[in-house]
C-alpha positions as CSV (number, residue, x, y, z in Angstrom):
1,X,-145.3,-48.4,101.3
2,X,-144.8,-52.2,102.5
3,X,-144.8,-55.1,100.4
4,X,-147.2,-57.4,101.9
5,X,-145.7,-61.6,101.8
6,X,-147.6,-64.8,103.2
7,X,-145.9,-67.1,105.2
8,X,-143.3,-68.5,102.2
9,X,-142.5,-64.8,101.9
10,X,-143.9,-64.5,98.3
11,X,-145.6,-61.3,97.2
12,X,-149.5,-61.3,95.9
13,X,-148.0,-60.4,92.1
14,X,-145.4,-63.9,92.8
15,X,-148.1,-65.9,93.7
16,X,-150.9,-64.5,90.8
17,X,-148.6,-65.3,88.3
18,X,-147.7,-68.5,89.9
19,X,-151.0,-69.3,89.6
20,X,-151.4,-67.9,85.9
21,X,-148.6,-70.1,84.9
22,X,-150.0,-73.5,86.3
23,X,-153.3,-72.7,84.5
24,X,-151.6,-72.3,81.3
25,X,-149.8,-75.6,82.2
26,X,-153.4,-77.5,82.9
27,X,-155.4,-76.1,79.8
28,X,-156.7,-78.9,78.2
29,X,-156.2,-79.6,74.6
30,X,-158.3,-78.9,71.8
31,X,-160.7,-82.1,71.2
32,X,-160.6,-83.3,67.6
33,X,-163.6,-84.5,65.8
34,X,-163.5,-87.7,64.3
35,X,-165.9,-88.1,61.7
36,X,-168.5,-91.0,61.7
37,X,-168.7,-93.4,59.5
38,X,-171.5,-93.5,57.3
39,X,-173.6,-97.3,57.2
40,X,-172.7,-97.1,53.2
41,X,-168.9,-96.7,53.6
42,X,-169.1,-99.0,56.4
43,X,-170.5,-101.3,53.8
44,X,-167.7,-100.3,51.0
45,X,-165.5,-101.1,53.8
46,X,-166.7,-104.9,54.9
47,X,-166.6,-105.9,50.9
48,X,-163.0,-104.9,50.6
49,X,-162.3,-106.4,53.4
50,X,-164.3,-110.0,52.3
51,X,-163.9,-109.7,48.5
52,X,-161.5,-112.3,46.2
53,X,-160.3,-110.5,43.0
54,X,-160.1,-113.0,40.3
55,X,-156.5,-113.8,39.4
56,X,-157.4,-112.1,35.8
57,X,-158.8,-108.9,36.9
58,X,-155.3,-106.8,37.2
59,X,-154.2,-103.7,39.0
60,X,-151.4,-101.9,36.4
61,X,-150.4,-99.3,38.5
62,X,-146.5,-98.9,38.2
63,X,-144.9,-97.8,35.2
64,X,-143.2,-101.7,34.9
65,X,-146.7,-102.9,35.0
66,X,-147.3,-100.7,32.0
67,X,-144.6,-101.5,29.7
68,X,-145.5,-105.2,30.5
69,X,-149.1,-104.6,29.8
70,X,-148.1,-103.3,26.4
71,X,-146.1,-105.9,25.5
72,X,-148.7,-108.3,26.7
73,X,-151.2,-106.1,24.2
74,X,-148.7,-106.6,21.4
75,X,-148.7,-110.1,21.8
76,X,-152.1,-110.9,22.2
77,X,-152.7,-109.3,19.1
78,X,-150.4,-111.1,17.0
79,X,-151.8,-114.1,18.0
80,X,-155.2,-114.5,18.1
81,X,-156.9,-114.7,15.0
82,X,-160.3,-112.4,16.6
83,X,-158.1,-109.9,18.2
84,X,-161.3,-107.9,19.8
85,X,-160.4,-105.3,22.7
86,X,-162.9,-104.3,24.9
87,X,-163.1,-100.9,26.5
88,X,-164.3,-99.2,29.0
89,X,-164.0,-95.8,31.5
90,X,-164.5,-94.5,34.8
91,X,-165.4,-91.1,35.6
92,X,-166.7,-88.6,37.9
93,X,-169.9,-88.4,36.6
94,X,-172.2,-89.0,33.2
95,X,-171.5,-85.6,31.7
96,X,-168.1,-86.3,28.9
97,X,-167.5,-82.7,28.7
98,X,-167.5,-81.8,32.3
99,X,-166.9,-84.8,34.5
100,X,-162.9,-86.2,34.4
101,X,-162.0,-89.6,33.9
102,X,-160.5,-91.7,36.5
103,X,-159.5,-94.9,35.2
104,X,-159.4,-97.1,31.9
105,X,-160.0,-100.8,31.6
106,X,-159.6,-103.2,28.6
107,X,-160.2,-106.9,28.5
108,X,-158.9,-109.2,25.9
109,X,-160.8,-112.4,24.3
110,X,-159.1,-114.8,26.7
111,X,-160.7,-112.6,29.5
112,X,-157.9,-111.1,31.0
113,X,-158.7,-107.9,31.8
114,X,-157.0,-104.7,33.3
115,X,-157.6,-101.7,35.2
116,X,-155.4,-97.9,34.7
117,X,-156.2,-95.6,37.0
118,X,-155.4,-92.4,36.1
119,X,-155.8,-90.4,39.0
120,X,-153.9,-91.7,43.0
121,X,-156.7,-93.6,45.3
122,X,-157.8,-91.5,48.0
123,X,-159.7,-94.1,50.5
124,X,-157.8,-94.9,53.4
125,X,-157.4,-98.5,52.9
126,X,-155.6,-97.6,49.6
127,X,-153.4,-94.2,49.8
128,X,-150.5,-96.1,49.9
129,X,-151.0,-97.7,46.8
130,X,-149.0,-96.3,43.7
131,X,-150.9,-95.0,40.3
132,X,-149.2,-94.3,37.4
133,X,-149.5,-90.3,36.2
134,X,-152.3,-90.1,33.6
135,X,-149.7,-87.9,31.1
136,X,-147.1,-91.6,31.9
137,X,-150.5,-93.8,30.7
138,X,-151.9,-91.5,28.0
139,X,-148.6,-91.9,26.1
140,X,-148.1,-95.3,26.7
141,X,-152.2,-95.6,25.8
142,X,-152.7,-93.4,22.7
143,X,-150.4,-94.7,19.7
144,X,-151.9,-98.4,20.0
145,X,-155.4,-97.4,20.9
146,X,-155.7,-94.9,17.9
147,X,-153.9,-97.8,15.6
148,X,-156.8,-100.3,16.9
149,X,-160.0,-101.1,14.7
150,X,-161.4,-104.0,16.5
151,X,-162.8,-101.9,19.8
152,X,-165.8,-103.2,21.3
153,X,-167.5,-100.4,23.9
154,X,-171.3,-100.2,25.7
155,X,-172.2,-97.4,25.1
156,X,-169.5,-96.0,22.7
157,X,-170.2,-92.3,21.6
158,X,-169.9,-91.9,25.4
159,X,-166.0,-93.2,25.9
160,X,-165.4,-91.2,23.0
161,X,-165.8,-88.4,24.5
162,X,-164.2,-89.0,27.5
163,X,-160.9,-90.2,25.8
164,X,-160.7,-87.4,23.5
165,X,-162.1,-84.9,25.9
166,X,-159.7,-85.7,29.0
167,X,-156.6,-87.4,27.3
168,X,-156.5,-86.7,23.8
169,X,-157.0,-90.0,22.9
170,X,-159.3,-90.1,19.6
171,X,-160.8,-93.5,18.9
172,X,-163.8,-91.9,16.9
173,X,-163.6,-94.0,14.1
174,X,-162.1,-97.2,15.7
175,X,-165.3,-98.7,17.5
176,X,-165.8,-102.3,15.4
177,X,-168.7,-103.0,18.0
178,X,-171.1,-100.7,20.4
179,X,-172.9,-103.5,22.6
180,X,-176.0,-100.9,23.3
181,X,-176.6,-100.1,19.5
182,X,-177.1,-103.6,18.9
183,X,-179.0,-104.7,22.2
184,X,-181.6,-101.6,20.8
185,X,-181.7,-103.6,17.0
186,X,-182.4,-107.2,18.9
187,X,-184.8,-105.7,21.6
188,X,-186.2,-102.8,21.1
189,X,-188.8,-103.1,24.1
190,X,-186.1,-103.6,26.5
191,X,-183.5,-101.6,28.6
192,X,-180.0,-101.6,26.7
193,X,-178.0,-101.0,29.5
194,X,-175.2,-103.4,29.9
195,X,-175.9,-104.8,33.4
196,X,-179.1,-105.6,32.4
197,X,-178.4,-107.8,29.2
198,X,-175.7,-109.8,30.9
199,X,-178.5,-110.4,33.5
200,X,-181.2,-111.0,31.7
201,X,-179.7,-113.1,28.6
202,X,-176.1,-113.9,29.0
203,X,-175.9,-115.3,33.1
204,X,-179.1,-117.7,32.3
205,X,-176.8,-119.2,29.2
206,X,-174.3,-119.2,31.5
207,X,-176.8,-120.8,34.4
208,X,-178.1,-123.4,32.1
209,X,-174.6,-124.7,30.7
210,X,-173.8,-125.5,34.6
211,X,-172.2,-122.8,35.9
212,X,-172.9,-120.5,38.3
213,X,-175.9,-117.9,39.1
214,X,-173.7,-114.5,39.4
215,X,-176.6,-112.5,40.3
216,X,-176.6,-114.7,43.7
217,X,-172.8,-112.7,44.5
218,X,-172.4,-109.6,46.6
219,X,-170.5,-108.3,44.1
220,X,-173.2,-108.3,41.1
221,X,-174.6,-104.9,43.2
222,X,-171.4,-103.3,42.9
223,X,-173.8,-100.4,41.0
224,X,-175.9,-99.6,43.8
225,X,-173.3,-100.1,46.5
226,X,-171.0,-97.1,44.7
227,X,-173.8,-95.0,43.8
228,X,-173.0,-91.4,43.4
229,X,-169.1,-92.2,45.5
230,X,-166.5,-91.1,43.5
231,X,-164.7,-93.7,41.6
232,X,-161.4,-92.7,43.2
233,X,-162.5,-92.8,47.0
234,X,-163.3,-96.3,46.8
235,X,-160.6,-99.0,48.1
236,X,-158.8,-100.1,44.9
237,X,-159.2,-104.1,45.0
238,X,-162.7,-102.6,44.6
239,X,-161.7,-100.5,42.1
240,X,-160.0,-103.0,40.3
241,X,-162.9,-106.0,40.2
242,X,-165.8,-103.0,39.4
243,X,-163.8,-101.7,36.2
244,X,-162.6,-105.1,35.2
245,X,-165.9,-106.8,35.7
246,X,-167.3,-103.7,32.9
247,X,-164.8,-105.2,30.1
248,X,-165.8,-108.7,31.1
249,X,-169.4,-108.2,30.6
250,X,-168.9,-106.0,27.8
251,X,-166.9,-109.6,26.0
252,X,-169.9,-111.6,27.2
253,X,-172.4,-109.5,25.8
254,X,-170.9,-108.9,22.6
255,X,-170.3,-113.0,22.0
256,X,-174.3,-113.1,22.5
257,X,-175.3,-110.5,20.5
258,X,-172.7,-111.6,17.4
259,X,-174.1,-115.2,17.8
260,X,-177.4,-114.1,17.9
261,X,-177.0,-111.7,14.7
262,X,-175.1,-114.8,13.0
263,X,-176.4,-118.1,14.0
264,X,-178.8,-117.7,11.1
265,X,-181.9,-119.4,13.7
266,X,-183.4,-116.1,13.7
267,X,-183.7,-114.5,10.2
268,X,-181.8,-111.4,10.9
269,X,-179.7,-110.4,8.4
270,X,-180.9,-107.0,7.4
271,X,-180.9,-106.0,10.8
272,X,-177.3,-106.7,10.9
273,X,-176.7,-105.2,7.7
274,X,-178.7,-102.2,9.2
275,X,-176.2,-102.2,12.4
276,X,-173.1,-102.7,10.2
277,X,-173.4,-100.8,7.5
278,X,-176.2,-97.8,9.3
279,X,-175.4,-97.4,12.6
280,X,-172.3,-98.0,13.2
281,X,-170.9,-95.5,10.5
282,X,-173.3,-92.9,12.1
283,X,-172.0,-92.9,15.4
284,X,-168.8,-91.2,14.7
285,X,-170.7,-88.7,12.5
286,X,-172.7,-87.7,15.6
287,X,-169.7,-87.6,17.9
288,X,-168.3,-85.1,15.6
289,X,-171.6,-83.1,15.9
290,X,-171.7,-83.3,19.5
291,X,-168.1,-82.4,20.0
292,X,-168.4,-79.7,17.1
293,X,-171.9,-78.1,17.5
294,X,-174.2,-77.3,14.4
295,X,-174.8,-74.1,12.8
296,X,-178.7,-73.1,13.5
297,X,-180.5,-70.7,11.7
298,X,-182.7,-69.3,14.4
299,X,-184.8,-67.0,12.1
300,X,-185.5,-69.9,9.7
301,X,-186.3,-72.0,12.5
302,X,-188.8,-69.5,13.7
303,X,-190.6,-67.9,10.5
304,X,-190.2,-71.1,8.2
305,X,-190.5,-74.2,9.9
306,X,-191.9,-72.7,12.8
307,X,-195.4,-70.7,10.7
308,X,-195.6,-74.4,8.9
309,X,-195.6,-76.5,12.4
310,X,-198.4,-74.1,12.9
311,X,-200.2,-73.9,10.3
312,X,-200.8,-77.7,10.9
313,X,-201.2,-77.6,14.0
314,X,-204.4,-75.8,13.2
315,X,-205.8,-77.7,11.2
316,X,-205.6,-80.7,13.2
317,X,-207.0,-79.0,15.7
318,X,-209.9,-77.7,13.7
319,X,-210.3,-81.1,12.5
320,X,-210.7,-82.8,15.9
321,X,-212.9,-79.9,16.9
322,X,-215.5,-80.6,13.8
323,X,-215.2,-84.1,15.1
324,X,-215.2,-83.9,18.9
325,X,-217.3,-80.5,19.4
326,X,-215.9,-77.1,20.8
327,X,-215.9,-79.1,24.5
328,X,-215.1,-82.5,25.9
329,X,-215.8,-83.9,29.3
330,X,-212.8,-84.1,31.5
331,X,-212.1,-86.2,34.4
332,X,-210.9,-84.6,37.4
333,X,-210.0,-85.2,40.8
334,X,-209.3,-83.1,43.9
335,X,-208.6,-83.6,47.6
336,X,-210.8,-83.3,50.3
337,X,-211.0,-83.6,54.2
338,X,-213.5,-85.8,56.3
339,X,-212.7,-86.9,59.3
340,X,-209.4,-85.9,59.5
341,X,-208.4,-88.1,56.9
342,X,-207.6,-86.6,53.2
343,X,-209.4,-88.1,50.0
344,X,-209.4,-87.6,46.1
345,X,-213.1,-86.9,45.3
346,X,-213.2,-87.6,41.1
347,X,-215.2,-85.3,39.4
348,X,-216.0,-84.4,35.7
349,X,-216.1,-81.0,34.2
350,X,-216.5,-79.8,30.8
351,X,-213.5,-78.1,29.0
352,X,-212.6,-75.5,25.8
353,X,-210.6,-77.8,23.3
């Protein structure tokens, strides 16, 4: 049987695989995705890019930046007569016993305050910027923090937890100050959430001795702008003002509420004895039963306490039943249609008490 050539004398199987070869030569390359960037980390993104960190906000984030923070700790408090040390944490979320902490900040009385991280910065504008491991920090962290008694904290039972929970650090019984206890003594009616005392009554001190209106910054809605991005994904000048600025206003908020409590303008001195010598000493006690648990006796609970709750409860209810009658007149409401367009119709109906 012939082989049958063209005219360059090649075979049909020469030229097929010819062909096959030049196709695998031509076959495009996979495209790659690249991901779009969301209008909120666009945003992260234009405020690192814009932002000024104050020359007192610092970065420690090499093991020589460390030692001389230490030193700088040791020093500071051998000096000043007020030696306060304010704390504070960053962490993956608002549950201490499941969410892991990412940084630690501490400021000092002449407002120089620091940010550790504790775990490497992942955003792109920041992967090549060293951290310090957390075991390196924790040990560097532990003997001076758990020798201090002058801590102040927002919110202390809280960093506690997180200290003890994620690095072994136990400061239970070292918290001189907890800025939220005391904003809940001095205003009760109000939130005692840290941001909002330094807005509401330490900026318009600030405002009214000259300086300037922070809430007019960018950076005062640092809370929003992160909201629910992990602490460690952010760019780290970011990072650095967002922890740093959380010890600053911590200082600020505890000068207020001390001058406040000891001005002597205001009449207040059971409620500081009450926050000095009650509330203070019962927020370690109720770390230790958070981090401990309580022994409940279910059956007690149930039979006891539970058949006298009861028992009560009846009788207020039979009381307010000889008062009220066996019904009362209930306003309702429920949605109709007219038109095309949906209403609430009110209505009353009488009801078993």
């Amino acid at each position: 049987m012939s082989t049958v050539k063209n005219a360059e004398g090649k075979t049909i199987e020469q030229i097929l695989g010819t062909r096959k070869e030049l196709k695998i030569r031509i076959k495009k390359e996979p495209t790659v995705k690249v991901k779009k960037i969301t209008k909120k980390e666009q945003q992260v993104i234009d405020v690192a890019n814009t932002i000024e960190v104050p020359a007192n906000y610092h970065l420690i984030n090499t093991p020589e930046l460390l030692d001389s923070f230490i030193d700088y700790y040791k020093t500071y408090k051998s000096i000043y007569r007020e030696p306060y040390v304010f704390l504070d944490t960053e962490t993956y979320g608002i549950n201490p016993f499941k969410d892991d902490i990412v940084s630690i900040s501490i400021g000092f009385m002449n407002d120089e305050q620091f940010n550790i991280p504790l775990k490497p910065f992942k955003h792109l504008m920041s992967v090549d910027i060293p951290t310090i491991p957390q075991d390196v920090v924790v040990s560097k962290l532990k003997p001076i923090l758990e020798n201090e008694r002058m801590l102040v904290l927002q919110n202390a039972k809280y960093d506690v937890h997180i200290l003890y929970n994620w690095c072994k650090i136990d400061i239970c019984f070292n918290v001189y100050w907890d800025t939220m206890i005391a904003a809940g003594l001095l205003d009760e009616n109000s939130s005692k959430g840290l941001k909002e005392w330094y807005k509401n009554y330490v900026i318009p001190s600030k405002v009214k001795n000259g300086e300037e209106d922070e809430t007019t910054k960018p950076t005062f809605k640092f809370g929003s702008l992160f909201d629910k991005i992990p602490y460690d994904t952010i760019p780290h000048n970011l990072a650095t003002y967002y922890a740093c600025h959380d010890t600053h206003m911590t200082k600020e908020v505890f000068l207020y509420q001390k001058n406040v409590f000891e001005c002597g303008l205001y009449d207040l001195d059971k409620v500081c004895k009450l926050f000095r010598e009650v509330e203070m000493p019962l927020m370690p006690v109720l770390v230790h039963v958070e981090r401990e648990g309580i022994y409940v006796d279910a059956d007690f609970l149930e039979k006891d306490i539970g058949k006298a709750l009861q028992s009560k409860l009846d009788d207020i209810e039979l009381k307010i039943k000889s008062y009220l009658g066996e019904k009362i007149l209930v306003q309702k409401s429920k949605t109709r249609t007219k038109d095309g367009i949906k209403y609430k119709e009110k209505y009353t109906e009488w009801e078993d008490l």
